[in-house]
C-alpha positions, 0 to 999 in steps of 0.5 A: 523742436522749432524750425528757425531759419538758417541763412544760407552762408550757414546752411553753405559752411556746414555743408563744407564742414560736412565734407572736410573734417578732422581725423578727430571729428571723423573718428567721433563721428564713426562711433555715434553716426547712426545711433551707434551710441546709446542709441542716441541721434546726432546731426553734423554739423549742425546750425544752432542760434548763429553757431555750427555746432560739430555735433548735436543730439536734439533730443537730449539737447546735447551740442559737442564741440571738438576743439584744436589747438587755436581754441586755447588762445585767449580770444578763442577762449572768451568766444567759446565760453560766450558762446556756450553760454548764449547756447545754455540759455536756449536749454542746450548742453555743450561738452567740449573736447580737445582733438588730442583726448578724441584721438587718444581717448575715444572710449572715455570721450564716448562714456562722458557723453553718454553721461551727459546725455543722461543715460544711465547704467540701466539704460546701457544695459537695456540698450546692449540687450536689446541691440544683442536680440535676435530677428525672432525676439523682436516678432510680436 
């Protein structure tokens, strides 16, 4: 991936978006930091074209945002969908979830990105078998 600069009141926000998240974003955050998802790799937040993205998986160009009340009202609405847009046309995906569903849902949140991102049923199982091997089966 191309390294685009970001400026530094982005680079400042994200750091502050960093240190200062939603019980939802950190409740995501603690299932898929650390390749605990698939293992799948997510950055937060992350500067993307112009937007700080909650979360984003570079590799499968995989972008989720999670969303408060204040994304339901209309001005909010058009900027998000502009948003998502601009950011399809750079070969990302966003998933959008409200912070309700990531409270109360975190499993079906979890399955829906995984789905997302492309991995199947097999890929699941390949990854829980090798997440379950023990030290001795991973020597050559």
């Amino acid at each position: 991936m191309t390294h685009i600069p970001v400026p530094h009141p982005n680079r400042q926000f994200a750091r502050k978006m960093r240190r200062d998240m939603t019980p939802a974003e950190l409740k995501l955050w603690n299932e898929i930091r650390a390749h605990r998802l698939m293992g799948l790799s997510f950055k937060r937040p992350m500067p993307i074209a112009g937007k700080i993205a909650d979360f984003a998986c570079p590799a499968k160009r995989l972008i989720i945002e999670i969303d408060g009340a204040q994304h339901a009202e209309a001005g909010h609405v058009q900027a998000d969908r502009r948003s998502d847009t601009r950011l399809g046309l750079l070969g990302w995906t966003v998933l959008r979830f409200w912070n309700d569903d990531v409270l109360r849902d975190i499993d079906g949140v979890c399955q829906h990105i995984v789905t997302a991102a492309g991995l199947a049923a097999e890929d699941a199982a390949r990854y829980a078998r090798s997440s379950a091997a023990t030290p001795e089966e991973h020597r050559p």
